[in-house]
Every structure is written in C-alpha cells, then in structure tokens.
C-alpha positions in Angstrom: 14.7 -22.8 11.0 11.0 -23.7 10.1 9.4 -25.0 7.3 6.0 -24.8 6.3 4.2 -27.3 2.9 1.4 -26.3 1.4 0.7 -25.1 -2.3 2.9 -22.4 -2.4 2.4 -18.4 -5.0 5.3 -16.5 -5.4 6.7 -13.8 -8.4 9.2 -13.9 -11.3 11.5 -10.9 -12.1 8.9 -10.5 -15.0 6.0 -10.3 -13.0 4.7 -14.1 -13.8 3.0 -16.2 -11.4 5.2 -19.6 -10.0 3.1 -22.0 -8.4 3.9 -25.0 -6.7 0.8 -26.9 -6.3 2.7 -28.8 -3.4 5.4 -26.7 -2.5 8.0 -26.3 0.7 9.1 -23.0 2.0 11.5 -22.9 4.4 12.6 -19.7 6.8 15.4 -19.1 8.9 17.6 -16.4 10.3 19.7 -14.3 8.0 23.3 -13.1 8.9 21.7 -10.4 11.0 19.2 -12.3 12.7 16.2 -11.3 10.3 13.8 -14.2 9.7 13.9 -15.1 5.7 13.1 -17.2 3.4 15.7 -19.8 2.9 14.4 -21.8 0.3 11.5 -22.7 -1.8 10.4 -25.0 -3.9 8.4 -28.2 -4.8 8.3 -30.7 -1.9 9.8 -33.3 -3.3 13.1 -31.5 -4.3 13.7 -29.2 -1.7 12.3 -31.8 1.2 15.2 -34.4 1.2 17.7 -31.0 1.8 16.0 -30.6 5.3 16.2 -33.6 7.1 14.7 -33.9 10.6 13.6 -30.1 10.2 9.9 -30.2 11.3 7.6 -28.9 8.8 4.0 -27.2 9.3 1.5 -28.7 6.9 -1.1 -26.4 5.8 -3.5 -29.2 3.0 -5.4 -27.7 0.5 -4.5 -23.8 1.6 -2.1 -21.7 -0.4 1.0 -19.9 1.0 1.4 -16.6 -0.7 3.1 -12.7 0.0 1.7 -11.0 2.3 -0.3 -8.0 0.8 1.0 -4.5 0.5 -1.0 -1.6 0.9 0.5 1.2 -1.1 -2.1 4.0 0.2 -4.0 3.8 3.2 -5.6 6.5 5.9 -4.9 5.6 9.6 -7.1 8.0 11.1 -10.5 7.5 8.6 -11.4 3.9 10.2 -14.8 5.7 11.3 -15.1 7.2 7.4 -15.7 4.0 5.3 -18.9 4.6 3.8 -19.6 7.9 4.9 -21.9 9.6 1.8 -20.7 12.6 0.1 -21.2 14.0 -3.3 -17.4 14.0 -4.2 -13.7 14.2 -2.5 -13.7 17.9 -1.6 -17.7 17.6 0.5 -16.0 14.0 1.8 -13.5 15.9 3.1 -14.7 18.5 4.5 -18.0 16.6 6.2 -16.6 13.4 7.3 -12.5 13.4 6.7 -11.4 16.4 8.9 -13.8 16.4 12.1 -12.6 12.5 12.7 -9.3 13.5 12.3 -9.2 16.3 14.5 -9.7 13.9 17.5 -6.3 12.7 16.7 -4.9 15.0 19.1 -6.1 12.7 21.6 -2.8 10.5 22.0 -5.1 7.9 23.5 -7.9 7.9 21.0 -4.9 7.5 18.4 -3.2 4.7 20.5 -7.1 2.8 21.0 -7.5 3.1 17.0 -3.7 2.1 16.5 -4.7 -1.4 17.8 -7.7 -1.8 16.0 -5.9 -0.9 12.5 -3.1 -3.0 12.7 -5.7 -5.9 13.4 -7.9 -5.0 10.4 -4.9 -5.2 8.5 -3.7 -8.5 9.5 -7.0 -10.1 9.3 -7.0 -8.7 5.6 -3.8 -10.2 5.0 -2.0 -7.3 4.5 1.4 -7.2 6.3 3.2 -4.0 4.9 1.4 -0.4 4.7 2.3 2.9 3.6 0.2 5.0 6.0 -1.1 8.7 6.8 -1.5 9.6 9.7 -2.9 12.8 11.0 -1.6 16.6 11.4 -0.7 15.7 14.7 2.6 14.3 15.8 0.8 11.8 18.6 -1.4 9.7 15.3 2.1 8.4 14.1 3.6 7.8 17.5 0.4 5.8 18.4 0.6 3.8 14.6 4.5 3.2 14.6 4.6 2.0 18.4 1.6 -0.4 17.4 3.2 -1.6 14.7 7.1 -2.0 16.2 5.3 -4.3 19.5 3.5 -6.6 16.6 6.8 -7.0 14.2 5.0 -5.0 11.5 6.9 -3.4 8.8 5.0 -0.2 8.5 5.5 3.5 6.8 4.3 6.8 8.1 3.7 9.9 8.4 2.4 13.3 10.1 -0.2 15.2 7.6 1.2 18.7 6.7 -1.7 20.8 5.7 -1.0 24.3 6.7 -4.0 26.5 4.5 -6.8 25.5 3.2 -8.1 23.4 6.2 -10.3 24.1 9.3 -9.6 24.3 12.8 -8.2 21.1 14.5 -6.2 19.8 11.8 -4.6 22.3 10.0 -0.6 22.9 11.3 1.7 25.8 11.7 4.2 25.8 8.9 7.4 26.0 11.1 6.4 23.8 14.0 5.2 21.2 11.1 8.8 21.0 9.7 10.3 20.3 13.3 8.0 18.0 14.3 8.4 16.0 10.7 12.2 15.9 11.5 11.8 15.0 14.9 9.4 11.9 14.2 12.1 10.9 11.5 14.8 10.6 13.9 12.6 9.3 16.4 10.7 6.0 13.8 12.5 6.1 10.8 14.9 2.4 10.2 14.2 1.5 14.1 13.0 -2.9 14.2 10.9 -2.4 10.6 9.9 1.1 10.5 10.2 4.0 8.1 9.2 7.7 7.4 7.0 9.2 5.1 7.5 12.9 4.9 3.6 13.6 4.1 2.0 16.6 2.7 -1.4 15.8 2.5 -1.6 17.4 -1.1 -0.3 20.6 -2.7 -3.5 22.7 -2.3 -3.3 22.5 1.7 0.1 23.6 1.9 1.6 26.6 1.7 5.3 27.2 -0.8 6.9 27.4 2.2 5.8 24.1 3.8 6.5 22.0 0.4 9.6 23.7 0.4 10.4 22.5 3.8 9.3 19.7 3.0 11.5 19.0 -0.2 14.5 20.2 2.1 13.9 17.7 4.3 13.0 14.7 1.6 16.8 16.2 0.5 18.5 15.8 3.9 17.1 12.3 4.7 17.1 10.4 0.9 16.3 7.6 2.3 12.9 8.4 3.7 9.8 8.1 1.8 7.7 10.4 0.3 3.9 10.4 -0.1 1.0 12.8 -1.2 -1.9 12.4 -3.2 -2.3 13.9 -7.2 -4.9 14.5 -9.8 -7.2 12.2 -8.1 -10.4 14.3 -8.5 -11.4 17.3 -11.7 -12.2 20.6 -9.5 -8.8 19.5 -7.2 -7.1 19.7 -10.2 -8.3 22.7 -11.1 -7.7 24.2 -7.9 -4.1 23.0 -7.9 -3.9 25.3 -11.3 -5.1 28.0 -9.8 -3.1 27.8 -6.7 0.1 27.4 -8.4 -0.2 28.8 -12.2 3.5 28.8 -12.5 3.8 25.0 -12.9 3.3 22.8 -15.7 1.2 20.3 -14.2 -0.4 19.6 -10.2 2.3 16.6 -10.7 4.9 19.4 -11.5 4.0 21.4 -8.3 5.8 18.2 -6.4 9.0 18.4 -8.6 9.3 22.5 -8.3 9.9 21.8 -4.6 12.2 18.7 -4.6 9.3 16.0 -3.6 9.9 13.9 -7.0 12.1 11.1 -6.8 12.9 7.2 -5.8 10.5 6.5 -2.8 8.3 9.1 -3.9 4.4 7.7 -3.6 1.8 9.4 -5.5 -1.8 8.3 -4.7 -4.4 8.2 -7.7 -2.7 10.1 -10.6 -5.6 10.0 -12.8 -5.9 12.8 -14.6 -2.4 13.1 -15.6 -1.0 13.5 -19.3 2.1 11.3 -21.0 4.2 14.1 -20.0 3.6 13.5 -16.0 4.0 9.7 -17.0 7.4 10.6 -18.1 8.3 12.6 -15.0 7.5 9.7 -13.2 9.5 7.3 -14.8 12.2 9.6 -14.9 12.4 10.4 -11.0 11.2 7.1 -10.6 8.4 8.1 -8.5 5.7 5.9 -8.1 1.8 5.5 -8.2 -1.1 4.3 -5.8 -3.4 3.0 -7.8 -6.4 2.9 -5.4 -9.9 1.9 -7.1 -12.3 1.3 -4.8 -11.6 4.8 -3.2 -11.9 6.3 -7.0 -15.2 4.8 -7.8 -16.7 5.5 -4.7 -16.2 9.1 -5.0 -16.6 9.2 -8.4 -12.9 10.3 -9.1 -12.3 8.8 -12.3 -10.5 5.6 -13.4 -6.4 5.5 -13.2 -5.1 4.7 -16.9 -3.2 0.8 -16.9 -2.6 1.6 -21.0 -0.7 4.7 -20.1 0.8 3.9 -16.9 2.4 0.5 -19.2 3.3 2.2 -22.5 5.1 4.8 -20.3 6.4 2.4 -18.3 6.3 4.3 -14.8 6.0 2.2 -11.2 2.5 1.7 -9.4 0.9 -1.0 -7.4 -2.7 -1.1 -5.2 -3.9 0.4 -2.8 -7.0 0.3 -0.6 -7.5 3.9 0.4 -9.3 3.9 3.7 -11.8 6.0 3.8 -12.2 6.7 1.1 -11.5 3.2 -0.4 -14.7 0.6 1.1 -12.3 -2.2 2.6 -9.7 -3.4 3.8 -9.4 -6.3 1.4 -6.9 -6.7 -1.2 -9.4 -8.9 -2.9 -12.0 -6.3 -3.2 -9.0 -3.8 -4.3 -7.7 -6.6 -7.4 -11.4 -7.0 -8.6 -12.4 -3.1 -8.4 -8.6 -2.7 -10.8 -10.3 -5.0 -12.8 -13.0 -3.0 -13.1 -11.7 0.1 -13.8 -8.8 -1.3 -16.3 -11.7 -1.5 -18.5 -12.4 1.8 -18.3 -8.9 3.1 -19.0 -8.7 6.8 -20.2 -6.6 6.1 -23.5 -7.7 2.6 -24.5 -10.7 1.4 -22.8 -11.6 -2.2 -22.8 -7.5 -3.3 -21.0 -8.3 -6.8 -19.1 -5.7 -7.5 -16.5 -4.5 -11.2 -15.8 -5.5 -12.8 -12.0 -1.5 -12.6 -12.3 -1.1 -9.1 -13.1 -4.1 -7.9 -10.7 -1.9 -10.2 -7.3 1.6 -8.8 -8.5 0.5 -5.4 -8.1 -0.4 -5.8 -4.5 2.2 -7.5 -3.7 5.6 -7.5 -5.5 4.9 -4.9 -7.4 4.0 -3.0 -4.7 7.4 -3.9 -3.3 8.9 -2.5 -6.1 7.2 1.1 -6.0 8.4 1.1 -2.6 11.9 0.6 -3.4 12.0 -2.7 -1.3 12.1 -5.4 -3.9 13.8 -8.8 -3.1 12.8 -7.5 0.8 9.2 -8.3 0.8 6.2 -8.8 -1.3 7.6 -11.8 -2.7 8.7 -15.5 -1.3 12.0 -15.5 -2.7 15.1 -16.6 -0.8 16.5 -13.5 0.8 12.8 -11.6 1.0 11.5 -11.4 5.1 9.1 -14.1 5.9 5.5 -12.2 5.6 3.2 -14.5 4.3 -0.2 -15.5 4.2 -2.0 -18.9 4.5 -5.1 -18.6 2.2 -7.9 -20.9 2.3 -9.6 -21.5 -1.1 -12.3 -23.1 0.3 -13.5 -20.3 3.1 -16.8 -20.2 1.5 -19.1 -22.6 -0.1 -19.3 -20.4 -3.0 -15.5 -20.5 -3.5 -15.1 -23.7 -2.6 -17.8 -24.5 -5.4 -16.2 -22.4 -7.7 -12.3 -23.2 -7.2 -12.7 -27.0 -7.1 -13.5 -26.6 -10.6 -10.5 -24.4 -11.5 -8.6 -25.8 -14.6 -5.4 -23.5 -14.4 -3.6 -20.7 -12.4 -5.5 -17.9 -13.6 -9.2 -19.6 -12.8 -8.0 -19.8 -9.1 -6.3 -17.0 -8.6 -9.4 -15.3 -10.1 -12.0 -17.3 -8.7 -10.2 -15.5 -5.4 -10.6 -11.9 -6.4 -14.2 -12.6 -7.5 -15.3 -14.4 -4.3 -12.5 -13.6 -1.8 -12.8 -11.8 1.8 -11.3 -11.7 4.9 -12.5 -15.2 5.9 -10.1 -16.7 2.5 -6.7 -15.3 4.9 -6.6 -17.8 7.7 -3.4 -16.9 8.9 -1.1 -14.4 8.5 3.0 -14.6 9.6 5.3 -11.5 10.5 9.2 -12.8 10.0 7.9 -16.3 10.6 5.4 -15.6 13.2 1.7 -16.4 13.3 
C-alpha cells in the first residue's frame, strides 16, 4: 500500500471535474495483484483511515490521470513537421519511405524505446498505436511497452493497393500475420490488439473482409482506422466503393463497426454516420493538431454532442506536431470554434481534460479501468507541476477557480508541467 498527498483531479460519471485542493490517494494491490487505487479523497478525511501508512507528499503539484492517446503513429517519430501541401502529398513524400524502414526489427526496436519515453515524458500513459505493415513494428512497440508496465494497443498496418513498394502487404499473408500477433500480444501483462487497416482506400474487399472476420472471431480486440479526415480522400473512398452509403459505411459493409471500434478524425461525416456510430458504438479520435496542420478540416463537437456518439483526443504523430496533451486540449479548443454545424462551441478546461483522459477511457471500452482516479481504476497518474514555468507560475498563482487553472495549463503547459509520471504505482 502507498499513499501519495498532493492536490488531487479526478472525473465524475457526468464528466465534471472533482478537485481536492489537498487531497490523499491511496493505491494498493487488488484481488489479482493489480496496483489500484484504493481510496481517495481530502486529506483530512481519508488520512486518519491509514495510520502508520507512509505517504509521499508532492506540495503545490497536482496528481491527475494519466493521459490517453486515442490516435497516435508509432513509426512517423521522424515526420513531425515534415511540409506537405495536404494528407495524400504527406503521405506519399514523408509517411511511407520512413515507414518502410520498419522492416528493420532493430530500427523498430531502437525507435520502440524512444516512443515510449516521449510518451511518458508527455504524461501520457495509455496509447492506441499504429504500427507499420510489418509484423516486426508491433513486436518491437508491444515488447517495449510490456518491459516498462505500459498499457498499450496495437497494431500491424494492412494496406494491400494503393501503396508503394516497402509498405504495402499481401492480402493473405496480412490476415495471418494479424492473427498471429493477436494470439501472440493481445491480454498478455497490459497489452491488447488493434486489428488495423490503415484506411479503406489501401485495402482491397478482400482484406477488409478478412479483416471484419477476424474483428468477428476475436470481439474483444480493438479496432482502428482512420475516416473522412481529408475532401479528395473522401472522394476517393466514393469512387473506390460506390456501393456504400458513406466512407464510414465502407467499415460497417465489412463487419469493422462496433464496441472498440476507433475511428480517427471523422470530419466530414453527416448526422447519419453520427448515428451509426452511436448505434455500433464505435468511437472517434478527435485529433486537432494533426487536422490543422494539414489542413484537413475541423471535427464537429455540436454534432458529435447532439448525436451523442463516443470520442476523446488524440495527438496524431506525424501528422499531429506533439506529443503533448496540452497542446492537443488547446488546438480542440481552437477548432470547437470552428465547428461545421454551429461555429462559435467553447469547450470547458473540464470538458477539453475529460476528453483525454476519461473520456478517452470510455471510447476505449475501459472506463472504471483507467483514465480516471477512482477506487478500482489502475494506478496511472501524473504529478503536474503548475509552476514549471515562470509564465505559468505567474499566471496560475492568480487563478480564482477550477477552470482558470486547469486552463491556464492548456494555454501555457508542456512537457516540463509533467514531473513525474507512475505506471500501477510506479515512478
């Protein structure tokens, strides 16, 4: 058992904000051995129940979730910031000749390392991540992230058409090699599966078909693709598959529509793709920086509410500029206000933190396990500094409420605001 004071953020079942300006949370081992949280609470009530247990004091930081990254691109560390005049140049100029050195199980295994500390140093302790076409990118990520305690998703790229030499697969040996990493990874220590098409225009019928029979024969496995992120892609998708309704109704025609189903960007989607995500309760990736660096459009928060579908953040590397969750909740906030049906939505500090953390749980399937600090969720936490620089210092010293400083975070937050970051109770 350990216990740890500080001021201390956790989430409601209605997505409000509890704060404990001097809070205990206290973690021990669960009936299988899993470190949890215990308890939590303000100090002075919950601190008489644990006498003579030692408690870590963390003054003047703030113990929060640790962030989840809904969307993110293992092999395109090296394509942050790489210039292109849309998604479709990006991909083919930058995206596809870095990945293609992914068949190089030790270039995947050197970049493994450097990820998972990228992410840890953003404060981001769950990710749903891509890997590559080849089998050896999510053998490299996984491992990494078993010897380190992470709870991490992934999966091998299928893309066979549509894609150049050194990435794109063979449509058979795709399918076995996506079952075989699922028996190998998927619910061993913290791990899981993502059966992974990269998105419907680089595969053929017969791979998403595979791939639905597979999403079928292992319901317990995730799902995730990207959709309507960019105009001409959804035009192409048309093209390519004039039989369905929508792009989003190319991924339900082959079975790839349903609970742990992640869909990153769904921009330019209609209320009728809303409601087939609500209905199969699929989920979206909202992922903003990565949408106004390419120019992609802005995902709709009035639609995606009034509907009533899941979604939470997502940083997008690449294509997305960082790794930080704090630069992800202020570019949301940017690109609520540009909202598709109702422009001019202004999301709450509140809000803009749930959806990277227990909201993101929740499009997962996995709330009440992480992304929040309630008794029963695993201990992944963050210790956040709110005085990292003199800026924020400046500017959160003068904070009147919860929403100033949880803003006044977003606004001025980086890496150097997460001074710490625990895995099941673990520095």
């Amino acid at each position: 058992m350990q216990a740890f004071r500080a001021a201390i953020l956790r989430f409601s079942e209605d997505r409000r904000a509890v704060y404990e300006e001097d809070g205990l949370l206290v973690v021990g081992p669960d009936a299988g051995g899993r470190q949890v949280v215990r308890a939590v609470g303000a100090y002075a009530a919950l601190g008489p129940n644990y006498p003579g247990l030692k408690v870590t004091e963390f003054p003047g930081r703030i113990v929060a979730p640790g962030f989840i990254d809904l969307h993110i691109h293992f092999p395109q560390l090296d394509v942050i910031g790489s210039p292109a005049d849309g998604l479709l140049p990006w991909l083919e100029n930058y995206t596809f000749p870095h990945e293609a050195r992914f068949a190089d199980a030790t270039h995947a295994r050197e970049l493994a390392g450097f990820f998972c500390d990228e992410l840890l140093r953003h404060g981001v302790t769950t990710a749903l991540a891509f890997g590559t076409s080849h089998p050896s990118s999510v053998d490299a990520l996984l491992a990494e992230a078993q010897r380190r305690g992470l709870r991490m998703i992934a999966g091998k790229v299928l893309q066979d058409r549509h894609s150049p030499d050194g990435v794109r697969d063979d449509t058979e040996e795709s399918l076995v090699d996506t079952e075989a990493l699922i028996r190998r990874w998927h619910g061993v220590d913290r791990l899981g599966y993502a059966i992974t098409p990269r998105f419907a225009p680089s595969c053929t019928d017969a791979q998403l078909r595979g791939a639905g029979e597979l999403a079928a024969k292992y319901p317990d496995v995730w799902i995730q693709s990207h959709v309507a992120e960019n105009r001409d892609e959804v035009a192409w998708a048309r093209q390519l598959f004039p039989q369905a309704r929508s792009y989003l109704a190319v991924y339900e025609g082959f079975g790839l529509m349903r609970e742990r189903a992640i869909y990153a960007h769904c921009i330019h989607i209609d209320d009728e793709d809303r409601r087939l995500m609500k209905a199969t309760g699929a989920a979206a990736a909202v992922s903003p920086t990565s949408n106004l660096f390419l120019g992609s459009g802005f995902f709709d928060y009035e639609g995606a509410e009034r509907i009533g579908f899941r979604y939470g953040l997502a940083s997008d590397v690449g294509g997305g500029t960082s790794f930080s969750p704090f630069h992800t909740m202020l570019a949301a906030y940017y690109v609520a206000r540009e909202g598709q049906t109702k422009p001019g939505l202004s999301l709450s500090p509140q809000h803009l933190w749930w959806q990277h953390t227990a909201g993101a749980a929740q499009a997962l399937g996995l709330d009440g396990v992480i992304g929040n600090l309630s008794p029963g969720c695993e201990a992944d936490f963050v210790v956040i500094d709110p005085k990292a620089t003199p800026l924020l210092a400046r500017k959160t010293s003068i904070a009147t409420n919860l929403d100033e400083l949880l803003f006044a975070l977003i606004v001025l937050g980086d890496d150097r605001a997460i001074e710490r970051a625990f895995i099941e109770g673990r520095a």
